[in-house]
N, CA, C and O atoms as a GROMACS GRO file, in nm:
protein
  316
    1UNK      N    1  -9.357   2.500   7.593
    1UNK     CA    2  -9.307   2.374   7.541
    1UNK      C    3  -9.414   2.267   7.558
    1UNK      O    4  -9.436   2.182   7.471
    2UNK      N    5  -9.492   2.278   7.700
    2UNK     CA    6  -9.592   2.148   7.732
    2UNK      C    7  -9.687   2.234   7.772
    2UNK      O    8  -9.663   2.322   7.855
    3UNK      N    9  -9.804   2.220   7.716
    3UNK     CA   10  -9.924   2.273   7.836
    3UNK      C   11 -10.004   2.156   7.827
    3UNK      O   12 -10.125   2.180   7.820
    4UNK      N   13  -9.963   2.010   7.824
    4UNK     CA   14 -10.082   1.936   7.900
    4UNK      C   15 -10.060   1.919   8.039
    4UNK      O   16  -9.994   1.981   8.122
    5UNK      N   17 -10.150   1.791   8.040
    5UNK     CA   18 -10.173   1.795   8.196
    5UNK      C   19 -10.043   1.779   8.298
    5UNK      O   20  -9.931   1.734   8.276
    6UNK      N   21 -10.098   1.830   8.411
    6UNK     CA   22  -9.968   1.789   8.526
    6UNK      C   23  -9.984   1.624   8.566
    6UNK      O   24 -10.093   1.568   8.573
    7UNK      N   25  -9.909   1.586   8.580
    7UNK     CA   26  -9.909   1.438   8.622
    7UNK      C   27  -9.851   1.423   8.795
    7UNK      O   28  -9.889   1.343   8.881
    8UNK      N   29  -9.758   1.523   8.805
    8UNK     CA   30  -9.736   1.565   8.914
    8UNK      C   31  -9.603   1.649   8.946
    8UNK      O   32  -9.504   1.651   8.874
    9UNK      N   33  -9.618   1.711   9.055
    9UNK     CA   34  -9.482   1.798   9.095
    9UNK      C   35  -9.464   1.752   9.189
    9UNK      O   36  -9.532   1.667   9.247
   10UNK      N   37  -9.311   1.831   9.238
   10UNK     CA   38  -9.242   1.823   9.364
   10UNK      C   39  -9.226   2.031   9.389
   10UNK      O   40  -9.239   2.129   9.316
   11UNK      N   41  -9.196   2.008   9.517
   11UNK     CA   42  -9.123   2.162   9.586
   11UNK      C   43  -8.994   2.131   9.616
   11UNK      O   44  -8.967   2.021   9.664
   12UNK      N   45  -8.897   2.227   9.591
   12UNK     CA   46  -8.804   2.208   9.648
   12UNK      C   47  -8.753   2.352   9.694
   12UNK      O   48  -8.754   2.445   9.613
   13UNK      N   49  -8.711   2.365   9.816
   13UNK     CA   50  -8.635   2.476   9.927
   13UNK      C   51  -8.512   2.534   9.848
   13UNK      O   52  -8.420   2.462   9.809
   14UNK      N   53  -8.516   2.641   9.831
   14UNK     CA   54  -8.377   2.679   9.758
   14UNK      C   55  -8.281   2.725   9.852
   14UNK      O   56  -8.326   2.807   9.931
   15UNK      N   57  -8.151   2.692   9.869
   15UNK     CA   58  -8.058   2.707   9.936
   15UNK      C   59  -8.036   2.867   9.987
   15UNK      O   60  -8.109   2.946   9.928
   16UNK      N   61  -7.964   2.914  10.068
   16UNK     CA   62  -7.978   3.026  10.036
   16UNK      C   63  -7.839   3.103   9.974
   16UNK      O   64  -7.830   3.226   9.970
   17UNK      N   65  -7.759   3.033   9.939
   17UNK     CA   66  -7.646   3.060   9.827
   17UNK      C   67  -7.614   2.982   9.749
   17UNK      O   68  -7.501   2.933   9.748
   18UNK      N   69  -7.735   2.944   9.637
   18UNK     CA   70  -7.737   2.806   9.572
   18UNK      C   71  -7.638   2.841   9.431
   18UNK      O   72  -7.631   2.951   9.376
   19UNK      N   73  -7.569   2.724   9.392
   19UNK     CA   74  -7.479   2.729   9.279
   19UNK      C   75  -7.575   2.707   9.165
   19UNK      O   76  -7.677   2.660   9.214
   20UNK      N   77  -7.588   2.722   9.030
   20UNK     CA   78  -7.622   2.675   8.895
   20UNK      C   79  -7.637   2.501   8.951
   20UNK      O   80  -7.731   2.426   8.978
   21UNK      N   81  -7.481   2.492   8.949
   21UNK     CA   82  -7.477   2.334   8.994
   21UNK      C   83  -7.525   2.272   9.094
   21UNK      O   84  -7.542   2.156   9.056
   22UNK      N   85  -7.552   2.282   9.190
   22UNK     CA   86  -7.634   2.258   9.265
   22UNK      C   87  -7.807   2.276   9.217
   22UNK      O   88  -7.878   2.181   9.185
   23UNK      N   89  -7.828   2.343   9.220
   23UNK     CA   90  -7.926   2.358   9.153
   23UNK      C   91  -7.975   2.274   9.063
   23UNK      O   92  -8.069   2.205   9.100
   24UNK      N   93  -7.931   2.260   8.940
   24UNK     CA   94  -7.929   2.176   8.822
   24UNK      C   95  -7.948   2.020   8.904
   24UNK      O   96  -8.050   1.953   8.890
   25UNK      N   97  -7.832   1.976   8.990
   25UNK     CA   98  -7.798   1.840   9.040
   25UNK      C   99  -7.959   1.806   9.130
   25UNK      O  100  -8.039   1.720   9.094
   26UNK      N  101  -7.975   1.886   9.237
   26UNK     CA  102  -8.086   1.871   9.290
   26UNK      C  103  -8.286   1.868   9.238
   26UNK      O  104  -8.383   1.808   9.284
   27UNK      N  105  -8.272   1.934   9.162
   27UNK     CA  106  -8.390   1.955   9.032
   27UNK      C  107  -8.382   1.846   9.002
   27UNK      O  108  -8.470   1.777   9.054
   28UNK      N  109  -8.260   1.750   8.887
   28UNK     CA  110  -8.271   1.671   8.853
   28UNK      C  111  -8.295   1.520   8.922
   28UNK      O  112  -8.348   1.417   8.882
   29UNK      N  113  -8.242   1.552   9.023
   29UNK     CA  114  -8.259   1.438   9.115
   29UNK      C  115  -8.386   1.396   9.148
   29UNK      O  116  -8.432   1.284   9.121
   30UNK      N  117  -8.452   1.498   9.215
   30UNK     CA  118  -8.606   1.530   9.219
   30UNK      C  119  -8.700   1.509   9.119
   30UNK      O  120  -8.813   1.466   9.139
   31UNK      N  121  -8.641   1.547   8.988
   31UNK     CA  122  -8.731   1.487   8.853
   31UNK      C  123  -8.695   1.376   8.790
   31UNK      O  124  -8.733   1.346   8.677
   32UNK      N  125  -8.613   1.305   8.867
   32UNK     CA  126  -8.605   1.189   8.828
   32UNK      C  127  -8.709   1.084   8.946
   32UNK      O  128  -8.805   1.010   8.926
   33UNK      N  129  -8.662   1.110   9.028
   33UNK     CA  130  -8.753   1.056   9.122
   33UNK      C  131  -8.927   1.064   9.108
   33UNK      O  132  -9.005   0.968   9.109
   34UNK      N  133  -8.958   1.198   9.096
   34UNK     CA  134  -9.080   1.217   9.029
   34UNK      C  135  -9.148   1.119   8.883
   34UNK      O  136  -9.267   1.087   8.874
   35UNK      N  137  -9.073   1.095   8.810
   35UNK     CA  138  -9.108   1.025   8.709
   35UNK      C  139  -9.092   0.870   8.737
   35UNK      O  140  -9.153   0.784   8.674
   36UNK      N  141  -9.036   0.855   8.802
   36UNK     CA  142  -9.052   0.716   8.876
   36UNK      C  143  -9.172   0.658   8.932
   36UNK      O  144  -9.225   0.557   8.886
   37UNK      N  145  -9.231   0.748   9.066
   37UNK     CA  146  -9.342   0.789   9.074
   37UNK      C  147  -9.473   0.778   9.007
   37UNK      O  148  -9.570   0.705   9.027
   38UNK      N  149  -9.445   0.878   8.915
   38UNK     CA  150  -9.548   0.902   8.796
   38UNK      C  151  -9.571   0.772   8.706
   38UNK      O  152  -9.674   0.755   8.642
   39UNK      N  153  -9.499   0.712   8.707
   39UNK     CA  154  -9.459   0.579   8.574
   39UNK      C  155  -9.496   0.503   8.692
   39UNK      O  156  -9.520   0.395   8.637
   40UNK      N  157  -9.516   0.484   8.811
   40UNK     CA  158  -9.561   0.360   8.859
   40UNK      C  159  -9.765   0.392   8.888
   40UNK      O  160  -9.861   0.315   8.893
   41UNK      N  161  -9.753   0.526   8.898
   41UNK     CA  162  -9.878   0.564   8.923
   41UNK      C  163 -10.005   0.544   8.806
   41UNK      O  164 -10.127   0.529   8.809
   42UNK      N  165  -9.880   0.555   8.689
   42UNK     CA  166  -9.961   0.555   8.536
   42UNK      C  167 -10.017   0.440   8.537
   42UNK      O  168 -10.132   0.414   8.504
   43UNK      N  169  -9.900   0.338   8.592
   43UNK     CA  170  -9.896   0.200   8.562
   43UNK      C  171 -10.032   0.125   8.637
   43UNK      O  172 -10.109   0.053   8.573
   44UNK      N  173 -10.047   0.153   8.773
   44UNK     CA  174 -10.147   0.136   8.871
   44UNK      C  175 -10.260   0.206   8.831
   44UNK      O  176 -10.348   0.199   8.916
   45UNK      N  177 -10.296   0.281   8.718
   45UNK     CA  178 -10.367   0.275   8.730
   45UNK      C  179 -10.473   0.424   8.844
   45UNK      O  180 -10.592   0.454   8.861
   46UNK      N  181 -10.352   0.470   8.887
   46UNK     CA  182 -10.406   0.557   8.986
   46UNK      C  183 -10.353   0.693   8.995
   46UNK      O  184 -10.345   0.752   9.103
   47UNK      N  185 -10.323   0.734   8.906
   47UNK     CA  186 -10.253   0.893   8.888
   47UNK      C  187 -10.344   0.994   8.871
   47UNK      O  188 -10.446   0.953   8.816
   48UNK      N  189 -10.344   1.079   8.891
   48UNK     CA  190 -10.419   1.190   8.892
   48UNK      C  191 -10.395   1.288   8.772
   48UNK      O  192 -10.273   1.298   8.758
   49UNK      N  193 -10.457   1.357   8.687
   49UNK     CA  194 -10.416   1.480   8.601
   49UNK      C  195 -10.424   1.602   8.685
   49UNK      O  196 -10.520   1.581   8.759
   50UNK      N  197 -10.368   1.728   8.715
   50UNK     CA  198 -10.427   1.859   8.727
   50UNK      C  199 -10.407   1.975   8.580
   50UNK      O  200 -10.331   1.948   8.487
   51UNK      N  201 -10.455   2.048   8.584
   51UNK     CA  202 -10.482   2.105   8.409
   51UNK      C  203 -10.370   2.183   8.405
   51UNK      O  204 -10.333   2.220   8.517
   52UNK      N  205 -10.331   2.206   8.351
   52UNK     CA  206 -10.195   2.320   8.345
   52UNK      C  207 -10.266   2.442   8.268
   52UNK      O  208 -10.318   2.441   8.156
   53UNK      N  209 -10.253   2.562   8.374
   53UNK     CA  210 -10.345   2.686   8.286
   53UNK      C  211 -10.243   2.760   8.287
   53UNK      O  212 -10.188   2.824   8.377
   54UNK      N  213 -10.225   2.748   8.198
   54UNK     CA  214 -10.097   2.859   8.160
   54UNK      C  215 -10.105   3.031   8.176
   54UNK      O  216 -10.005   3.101   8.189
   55UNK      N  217 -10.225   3.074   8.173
   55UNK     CA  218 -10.264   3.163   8.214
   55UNK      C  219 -10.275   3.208   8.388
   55UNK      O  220 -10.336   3.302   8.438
   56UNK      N  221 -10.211   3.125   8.440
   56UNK     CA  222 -10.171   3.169   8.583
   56UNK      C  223 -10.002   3.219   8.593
   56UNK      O  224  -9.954   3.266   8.696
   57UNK      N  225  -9.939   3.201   8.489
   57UNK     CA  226  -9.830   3.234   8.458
   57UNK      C  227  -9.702   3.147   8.580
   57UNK      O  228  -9.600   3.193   8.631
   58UNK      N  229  -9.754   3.033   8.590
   58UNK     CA  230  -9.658   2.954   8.687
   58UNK      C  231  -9.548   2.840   8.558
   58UNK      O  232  -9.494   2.731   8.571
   59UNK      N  233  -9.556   2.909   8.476
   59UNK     CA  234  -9.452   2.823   8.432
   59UNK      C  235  -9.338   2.955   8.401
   59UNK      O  236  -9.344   3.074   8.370
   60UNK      N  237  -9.250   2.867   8.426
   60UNK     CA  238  -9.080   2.959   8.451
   60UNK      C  239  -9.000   2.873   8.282
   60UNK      O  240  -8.974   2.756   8.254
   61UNK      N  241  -8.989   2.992   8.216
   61UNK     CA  242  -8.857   2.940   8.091
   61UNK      C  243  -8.736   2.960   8.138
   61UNK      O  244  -8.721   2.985   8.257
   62UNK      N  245  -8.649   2.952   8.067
   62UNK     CA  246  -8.492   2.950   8.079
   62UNK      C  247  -8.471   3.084   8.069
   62UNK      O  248  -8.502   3.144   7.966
   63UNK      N  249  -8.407   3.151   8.190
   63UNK     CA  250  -8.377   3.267   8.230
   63UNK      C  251  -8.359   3.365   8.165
   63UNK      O  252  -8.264   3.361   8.087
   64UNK      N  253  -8.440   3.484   8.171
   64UNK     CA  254  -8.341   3.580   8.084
   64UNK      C  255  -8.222   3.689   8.140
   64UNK      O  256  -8.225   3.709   8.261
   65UNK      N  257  -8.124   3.758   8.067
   65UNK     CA  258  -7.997   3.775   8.097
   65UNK      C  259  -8.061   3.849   8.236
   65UNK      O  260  -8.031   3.799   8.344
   66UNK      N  261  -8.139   3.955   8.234
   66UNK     CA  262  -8.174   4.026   8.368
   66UNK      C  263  -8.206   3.919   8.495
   66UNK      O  264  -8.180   3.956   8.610
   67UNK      N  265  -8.257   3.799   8.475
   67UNK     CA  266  -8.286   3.728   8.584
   67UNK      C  267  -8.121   3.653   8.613
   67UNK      O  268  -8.083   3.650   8.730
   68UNK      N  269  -8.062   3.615   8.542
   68UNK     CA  270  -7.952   3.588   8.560
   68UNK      C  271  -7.835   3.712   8.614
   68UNK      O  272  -7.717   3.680   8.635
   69UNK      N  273  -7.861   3.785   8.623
   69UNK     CA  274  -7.779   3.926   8.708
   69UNK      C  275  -7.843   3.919   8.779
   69UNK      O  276  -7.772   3.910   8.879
   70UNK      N  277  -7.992   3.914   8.824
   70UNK     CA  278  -8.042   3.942   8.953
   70UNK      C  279  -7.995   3.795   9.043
   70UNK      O  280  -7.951   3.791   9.158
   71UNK      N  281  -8.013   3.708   8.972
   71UNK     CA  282  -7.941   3.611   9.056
   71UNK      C  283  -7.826   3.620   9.119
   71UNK      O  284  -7.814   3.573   9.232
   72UNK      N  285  -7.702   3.693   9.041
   72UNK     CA  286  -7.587   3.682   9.081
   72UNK      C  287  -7.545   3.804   9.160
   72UNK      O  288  -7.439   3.827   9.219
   73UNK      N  289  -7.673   3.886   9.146
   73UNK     CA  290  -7.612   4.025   9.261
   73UNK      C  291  -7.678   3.929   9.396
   73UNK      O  292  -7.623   3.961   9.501
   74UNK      N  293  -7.755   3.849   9.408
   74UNK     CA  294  -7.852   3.815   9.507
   74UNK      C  295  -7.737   3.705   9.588
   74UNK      O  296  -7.767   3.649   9.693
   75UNK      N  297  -7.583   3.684   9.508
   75UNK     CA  298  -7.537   3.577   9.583
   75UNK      C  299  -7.477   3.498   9.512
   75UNK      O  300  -7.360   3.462   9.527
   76UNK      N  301  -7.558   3.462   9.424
   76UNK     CA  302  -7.593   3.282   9.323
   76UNK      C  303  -7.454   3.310   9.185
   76UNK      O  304  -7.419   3.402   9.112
   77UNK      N  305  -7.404   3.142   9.216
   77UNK     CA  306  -7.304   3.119   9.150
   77UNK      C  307  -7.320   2.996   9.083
   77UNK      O  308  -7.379   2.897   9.127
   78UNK      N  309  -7.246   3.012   8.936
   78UNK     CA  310  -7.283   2.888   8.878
   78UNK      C  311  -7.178   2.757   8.905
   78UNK      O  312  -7.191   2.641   8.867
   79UNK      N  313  -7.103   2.800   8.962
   79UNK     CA  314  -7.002   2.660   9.033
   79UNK      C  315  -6.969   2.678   9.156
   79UNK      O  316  -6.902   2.592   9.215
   0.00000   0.00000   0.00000
């Protein structure tokens, strides 16, 4: 979808019986905060790029059905 630059990330700890919802709620929270961040950093003047090489294969799409069973034998519920 994006391969320019990173402007920046966060980590976040995954629960260890995390819901969809949870999940979803906490991500977003975090990327909202992040862009806050980022938009003041742009603003200052002082943000950093890192390159996004897609060829390290660290970007994650929207699940496919097998990762979504492995999730749910592993525990993980979507409510």
């Amino acid at each position: 979808i994006d391969n320019g630059a990173i402007l920046g990330q966060v980590r976040l700890d995954t629960p260890a019986h995390p819901s969809m919802f949870s999940v979803i709620r906490e991500t977003k929270e975090a990327g909202g905060r992040l862009v806050s961040e980022v938009v003041k950093a742009l603003a200052s003047g002082s943000s950093e790029r890192q390159p996004n090489v897609a060829s390290k294969d660290e970007y994650y799409s929207w699940p496919t059905v097998e990762q979504i069973q492995e999730f749910r034998a592993r525990g993980g519920r979507l409510i």
